[in-house]
Phi, psi and omega in degrees: 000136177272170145322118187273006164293351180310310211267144219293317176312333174290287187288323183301307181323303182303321182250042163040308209275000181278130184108000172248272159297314169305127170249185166269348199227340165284291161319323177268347163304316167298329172290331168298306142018123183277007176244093186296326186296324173251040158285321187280310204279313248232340194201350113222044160079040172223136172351128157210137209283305179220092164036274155267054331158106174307323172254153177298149154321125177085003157303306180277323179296346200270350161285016172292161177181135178288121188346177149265118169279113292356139158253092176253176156087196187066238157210156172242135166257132190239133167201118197300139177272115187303124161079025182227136161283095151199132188273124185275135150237131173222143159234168204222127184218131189262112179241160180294340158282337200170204179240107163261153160216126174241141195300104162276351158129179185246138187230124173275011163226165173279339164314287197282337176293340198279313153332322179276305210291007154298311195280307175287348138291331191301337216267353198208087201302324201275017170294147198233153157218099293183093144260162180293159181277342158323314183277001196317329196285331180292327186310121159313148164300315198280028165219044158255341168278005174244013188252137178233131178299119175239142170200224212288301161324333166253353147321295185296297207288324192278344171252014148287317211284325146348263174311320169286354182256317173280357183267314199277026176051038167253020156247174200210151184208157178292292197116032166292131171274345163297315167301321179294353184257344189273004192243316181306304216258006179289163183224148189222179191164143229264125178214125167068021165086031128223200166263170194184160159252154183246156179252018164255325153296315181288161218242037174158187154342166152185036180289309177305305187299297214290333170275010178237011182236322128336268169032253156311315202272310176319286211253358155287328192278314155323276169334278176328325188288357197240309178291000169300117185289151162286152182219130187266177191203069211262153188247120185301128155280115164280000000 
């Protein structure tokens, strides 16, 4: 489901008053505006999660889209909440429209997250698998070789790239609103000798937003690579 400023139905519910004090052309004007949030907070009354928000509003819902049937293959991401038992799982599978990703849920203990990702490589050999590097101490032996450490270094490098993959709508998402809220408030800025999103800036949770931007910038970067044309270069003989 998208984002509903567009629609004229919309400013009328926020505004009693449009077509009397209020005009139409005045909201669209406001809409137009290079500051969408506060069109949204101001003129219709609506939630924005963060301010400085790494996406324009209405940006991420308008990515729901139903899995790809069969979602094999691809990679699963597990990442830990600091000072919390709690675990984030997401998987991420690259289709030719795109990068989908889905929220698999949160675990408060580390035993069953490292149990499902057990269970969900036994099921699927060509599956990738991906934790923060906070957790390394934790990797079962019988999953070091198949796990690989992800962080901050890939933070960095991965979220303009990211963020451009989400504009030009080549990500899809389950429409999980937990996800949706941690992708909403995140905020990023330039840090630590890149852009990045920061969890000191956003106004909550962001674990997820950091795993969707590992994610994308992993198996979006794969995609691009494919779709690069080739280019010959034939040389005239005299």
């Amino acid at each position: 489901a998208g984002s509903s400023e567009y629609d004229p139905a919309t400013w009328a519910a926020a505004n009693p008053a449009l077509g009397i004090t209020i005009q139409p052309e005045q909201l669209q004007l406001e809409l137009e505006a290079p500051n969408r949030a506060q069109f949204l907070r101001a003129s219709l009354n609506l939630w924005v999660s963060a301010e400085q928000a790494w996406l324009p509003p209405g940006t991420w819902p308008a990515l729901q889209a139903p899995l790809p049937d069969p979602f094999t293959g691809g990679a699963v991401f597990m990442e830990s909440r600091t000072g919390e038992s709690r675990y984030l799982l997401l998987r991420a599978v690259r289709e030719p429209d795109g990068v989908y990703v889905h929220y698999l849920g949160e675990r408060r203990s580390l035993r069953e997250s490292w149990q499902e990702l057990t269970e969900l490589l036994d099921a699927d050999p060509t599956l990738a698998c991906y934790v923060g590097a906070g957790l390394e101490s934790s990797i079962p032996a019988a999953l070091e070789r198949r796990v690989q450490l992800i962080g901050r270094k890939e933070l960095l490098a991965g979220t303009r790239f990211t963020r451009a993959m989400i504009g030009e709508g080549r990500v899809h998402h389950c429409g999980s609103s937990v996800l949706g809220d941690h992708v909403a408030r995140a905020v990023a800025m330039e840090m630590g000798g890149g852009y990045t999103i920061s969890s000191k800036a956003s106004p909550g949770p962001v674990e997820l937003a950091r795993i969707v931007v590992w994610a994308v910038a992993l198996l979006g970067r794969e995609e691009r690579k494919r779709e690069r044309p080739a280019v010959v270069v034939a040389r005239s003989r005299r």
